[in-house]
N, C-alpha and C positions, 0 to 999 in steps of 0.2 A: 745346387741350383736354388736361386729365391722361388718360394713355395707363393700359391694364390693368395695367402691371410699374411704374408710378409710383401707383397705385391702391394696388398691395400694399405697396411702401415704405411710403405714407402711411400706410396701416392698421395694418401693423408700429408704428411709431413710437407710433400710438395706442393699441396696445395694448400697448407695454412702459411708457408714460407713465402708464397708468389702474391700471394691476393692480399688486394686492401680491402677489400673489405670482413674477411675470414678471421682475422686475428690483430690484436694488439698493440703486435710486434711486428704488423708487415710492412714491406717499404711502398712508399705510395710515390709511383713513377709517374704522378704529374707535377709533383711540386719537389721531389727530390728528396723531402721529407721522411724519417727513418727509423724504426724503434731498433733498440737493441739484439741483438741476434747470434748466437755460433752454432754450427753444424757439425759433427763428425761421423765420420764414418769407417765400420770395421768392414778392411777389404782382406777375404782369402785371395781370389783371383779377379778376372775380368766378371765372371761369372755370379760369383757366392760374394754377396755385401749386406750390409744392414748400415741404415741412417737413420741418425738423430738429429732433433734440434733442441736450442736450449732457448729461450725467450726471454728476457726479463722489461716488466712492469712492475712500476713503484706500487700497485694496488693490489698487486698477488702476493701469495702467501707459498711456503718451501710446502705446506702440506697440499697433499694430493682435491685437486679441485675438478670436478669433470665438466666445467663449464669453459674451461679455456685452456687445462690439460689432454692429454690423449694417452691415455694406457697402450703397452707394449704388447704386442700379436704375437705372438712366437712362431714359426715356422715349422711346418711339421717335415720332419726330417733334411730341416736347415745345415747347412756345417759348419753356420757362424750364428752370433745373439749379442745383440747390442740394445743397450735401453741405460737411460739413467734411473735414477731413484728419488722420488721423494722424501722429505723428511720422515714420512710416516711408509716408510718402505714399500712404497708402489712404483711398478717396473714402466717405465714411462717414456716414450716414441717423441713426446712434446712435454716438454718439462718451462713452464714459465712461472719465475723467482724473482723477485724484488735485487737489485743490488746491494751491494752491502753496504752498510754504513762504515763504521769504525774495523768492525768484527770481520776475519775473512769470511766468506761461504764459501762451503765446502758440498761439492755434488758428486756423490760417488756414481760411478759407474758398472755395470752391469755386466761382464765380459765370457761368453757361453762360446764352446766349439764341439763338433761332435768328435773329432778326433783331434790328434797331438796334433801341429804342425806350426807352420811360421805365418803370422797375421801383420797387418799395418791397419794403426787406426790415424787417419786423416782427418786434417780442418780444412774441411771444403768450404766454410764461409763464416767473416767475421765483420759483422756488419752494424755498425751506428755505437760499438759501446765506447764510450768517451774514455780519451785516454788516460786520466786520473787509473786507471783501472788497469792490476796486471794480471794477468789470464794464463795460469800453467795448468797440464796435465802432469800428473804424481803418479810415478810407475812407485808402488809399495814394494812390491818382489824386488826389482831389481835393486830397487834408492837411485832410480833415476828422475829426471822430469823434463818439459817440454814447454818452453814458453811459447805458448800459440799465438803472439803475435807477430813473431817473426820465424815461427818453424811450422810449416804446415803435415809433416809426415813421421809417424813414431813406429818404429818396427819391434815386435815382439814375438816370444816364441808360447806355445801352449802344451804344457803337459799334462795330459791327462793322468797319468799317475801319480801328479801332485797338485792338490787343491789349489792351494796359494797362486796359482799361477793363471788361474781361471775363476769365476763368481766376481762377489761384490766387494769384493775386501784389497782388490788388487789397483785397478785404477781411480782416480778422481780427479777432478777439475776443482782448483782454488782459485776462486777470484778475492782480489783483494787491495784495498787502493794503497798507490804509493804516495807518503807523503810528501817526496820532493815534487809530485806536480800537483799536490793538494792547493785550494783557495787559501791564499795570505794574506791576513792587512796589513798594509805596509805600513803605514798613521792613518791617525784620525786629527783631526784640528775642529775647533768651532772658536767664529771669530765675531765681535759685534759688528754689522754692519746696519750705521746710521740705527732705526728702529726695529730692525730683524737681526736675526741670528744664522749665519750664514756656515754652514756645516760643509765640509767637505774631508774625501778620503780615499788612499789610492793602496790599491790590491794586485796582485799578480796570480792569473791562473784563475781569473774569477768568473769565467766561460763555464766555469762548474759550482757556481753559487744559483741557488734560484733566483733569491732576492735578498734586499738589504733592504731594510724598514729604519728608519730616523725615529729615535724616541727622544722625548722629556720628560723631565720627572719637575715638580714642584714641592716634593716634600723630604729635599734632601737624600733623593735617592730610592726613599722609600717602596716607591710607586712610581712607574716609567709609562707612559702614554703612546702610542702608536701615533706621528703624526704623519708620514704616508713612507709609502712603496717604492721600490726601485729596481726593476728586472734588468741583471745583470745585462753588461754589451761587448763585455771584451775590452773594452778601451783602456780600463785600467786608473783611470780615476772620476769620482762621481762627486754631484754635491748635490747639497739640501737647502732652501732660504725656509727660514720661520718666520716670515713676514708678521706674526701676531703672539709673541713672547708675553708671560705674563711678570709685570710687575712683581719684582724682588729676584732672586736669583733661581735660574734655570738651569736643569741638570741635562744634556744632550749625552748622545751613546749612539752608537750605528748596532742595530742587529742582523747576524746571517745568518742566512740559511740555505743550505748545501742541495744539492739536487736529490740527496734522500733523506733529506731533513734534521741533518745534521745541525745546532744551533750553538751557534758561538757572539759573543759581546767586545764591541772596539771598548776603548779606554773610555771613561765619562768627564766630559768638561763642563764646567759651569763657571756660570755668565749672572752678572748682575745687572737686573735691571730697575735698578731702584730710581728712586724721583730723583738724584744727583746726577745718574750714569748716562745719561741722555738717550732714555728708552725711552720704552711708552708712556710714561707717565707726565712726560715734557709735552705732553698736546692732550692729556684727560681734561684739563683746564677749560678746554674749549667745548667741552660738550657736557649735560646735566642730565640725569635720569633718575625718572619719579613716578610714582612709588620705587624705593628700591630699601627692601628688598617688597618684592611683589608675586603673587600665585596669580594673575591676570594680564590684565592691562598695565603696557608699559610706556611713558610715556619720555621722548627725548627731544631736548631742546638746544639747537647749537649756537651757541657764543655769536654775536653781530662783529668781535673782533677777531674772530677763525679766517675771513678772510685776506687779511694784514698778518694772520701769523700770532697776532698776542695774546696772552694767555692771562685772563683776571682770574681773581680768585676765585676755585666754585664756592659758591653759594646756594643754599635749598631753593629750588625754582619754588616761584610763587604765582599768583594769578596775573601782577603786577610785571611779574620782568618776562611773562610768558607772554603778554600783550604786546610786549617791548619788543620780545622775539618776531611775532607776528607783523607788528609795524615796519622794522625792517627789511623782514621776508618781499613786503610790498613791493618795495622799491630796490631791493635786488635782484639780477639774473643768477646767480650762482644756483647751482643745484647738486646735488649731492647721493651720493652711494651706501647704502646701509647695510651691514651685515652682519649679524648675530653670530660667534664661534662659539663651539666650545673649548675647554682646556686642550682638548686635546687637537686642536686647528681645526676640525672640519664647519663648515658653514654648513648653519642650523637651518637661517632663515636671510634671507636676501629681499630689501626695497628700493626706492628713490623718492625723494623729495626736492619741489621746487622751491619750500620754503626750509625757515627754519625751527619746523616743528616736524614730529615723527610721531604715530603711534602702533603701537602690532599687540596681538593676545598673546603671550606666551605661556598659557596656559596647560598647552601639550607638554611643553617641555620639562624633560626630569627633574627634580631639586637638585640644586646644587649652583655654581656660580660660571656666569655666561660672558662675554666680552661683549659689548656694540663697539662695531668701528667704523668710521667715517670717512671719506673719500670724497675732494673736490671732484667732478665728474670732467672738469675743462682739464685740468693738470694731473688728474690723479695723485695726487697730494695726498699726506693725512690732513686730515683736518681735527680730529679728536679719537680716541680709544678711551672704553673706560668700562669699570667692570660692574656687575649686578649680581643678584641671589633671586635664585628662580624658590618660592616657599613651596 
């Protein structure tokens, strides 16, 4: 018969398993929502049982933790004992383990009777772990095993007059991912589109990527820049625009990363965008910036012919053609969108003006070299890009 201190394990376990708020790993029955979970249990009869659960959370650790673990009650004068093991060999009622990455984990199991006879240990529940993931039980004695996701019930016999047959050394659960339904990339491509770089790339099985981040590099590879994020949707193909490429040739890559942070790299393409290849450097023309380089004030003046499209040659703004600037400002409605990036896309600093002068402190900003870009505000247009060095 289950004794009073095996009554409270079992109650434990039922209550870290049922509640969202108790644990983890519990299922939260208003949104559906679900963390990982499997249960089993060694049954003698209707009567004489013992249950466990197993949990896993990407934050937990195989070594015994008593803030989100539950150490194993033993039952005094039980005629069955079930508990798994931590890595650091603590006998454990609630055992919660990270998934594995690459590597299988292996969770031994704990198997106690007071006398000889025949036992069943059962998967009473297997709940939220993604299928990328195969999940046997390993009978050692016999060299059998039990794929528990499609076999809920393992029958075995216990010999008290021979070890091997009982303790820790006999069963264990291997989980361990299969790579036929691991995350694939299938290509990657990046293509010039107009003044951006238009990335895109299709995967299978990518419900088990966490995310894919778009990088560039500018220094031949060297050095790769984070220009943003993309949490996986199942669809099966994604893309990226680089609306703001830097002048000369750009190195694009997709990175991923698996849902236990596994990291892997698409192919790298590069793109030129040099003043021939009709990038950014085909509308710099239109816009002048001064001081440059500068540790302050910076000041930017846009071309009177930006809005026809033509491009003069820059020339160092002066007091003379910054007046010239301001005269036409007068008699123009155009107005315009300003945004400081850096290398790596993100916007720094964001303004508007209804002339064709600009100024802002960039004073905060780290040393190193900055983009302004420029935007009709009627058409959203470019109207000029072009680069600076913050000192």
């Amino acid at each position: 018969m289950i004794m009073l201190s095996r009554i409270l394990s079992i109650l434990l376990v039922a209550l870290i398993c049922s509640s969202t708020q108790a644990s983890p790993f519990a299922v939260n029955r208003d949104n559906s929502t679900a963390y990982p979970l499997l249960r089993l249990k060694m049954v003698k009869d209707a009567y004489d049982y013992d249950d466990i659960a197993i949990g896993f959370n990407a934050s937990a650790s195989t070594i015994y933790n008593n803030q989100i673990d539950s150490k194993y009650m033993e039952g005094i004068n039980a005629a069955e004992g079930l508990s798994s093991l931590s890595s650091d060999n603590v006998q454990l009622s609630v055992n919660i383990v990270p998934l594995p990455n690459q590597n299988s984990l292996v969770i031994r199991l704990d198997i106690e009777a007071a006398n000889s006879g025949a036992f069943t240990l059962e998967r009473t529940e297997l709940d939220s772990i993604p299928a990328v993931y195969d999940i046997w039980l390993v009978d050692k004695f016999a060299k059998d095993s039990l794929d528990l996701r499609t076999g809920t019930s393992y029958a075995f016999n216990v010999d008290k007059s021979n070890d091997a047959t009982f303790g820790s050394n006999r069963f264990q659960v291997v989980i361990r991912q299969n790579p036929g339904l691991g995350m694939h990339l299938l290509s990657f491509e990046a293509i010039k589109n107009a003044a951006a770089a238009e990335l895109t790339w299709k995967t299978e099985n990518e419900q088990n990527a966490t995310t894919f981040a778009a990088e560039r590099s500018i220094d031949d590879g060297a050095t790769f820049y984070m220009l943003d994020t993309l949490v996986s949707n199942g669809t099966g193909t994604y893309s990226y625009m680089d609306k703001t490429p830097i002048n000369g040739t750009d190195l694009y890559r997709v990175k991923i990363t698996d849902m236990n942070g596994t990291v892997s790299y698409s192919n790298a393409v590069s793109l030129d965008f040099g003043s021939t290849a009709g990038g950014a450097n085909t509308s710099a023309n239109n816009i002048s910036i001064y001081p440059n380089p500068s540790n302050g004030i910076i000041n930017l003046a846009i071309s009177k012919n930006s809005d026809n499209n033509s491009a003069n040659s820059p020339k160092q703004a002066t007091a003379s053609t910054t007046q010239s600037f301001v005269a036409v400002a007068a008699t123009s409605s155009t107005a315009y969108d300003i945004k400081i990036i850096n290398i790596n896309g993100r916007v720094l600093q964001e303004g508007s003006s209804a002339t064709s002068n600009w100024q802002s402190n960039v004073s905060t900003l780290l040393p190193g070299t900055y983009i302004i870009q420029v935007l009709n505000t009627s058409d959203k247009k470019l109207v000029g890009k072009s680069t600076f060095v913050k000192l």
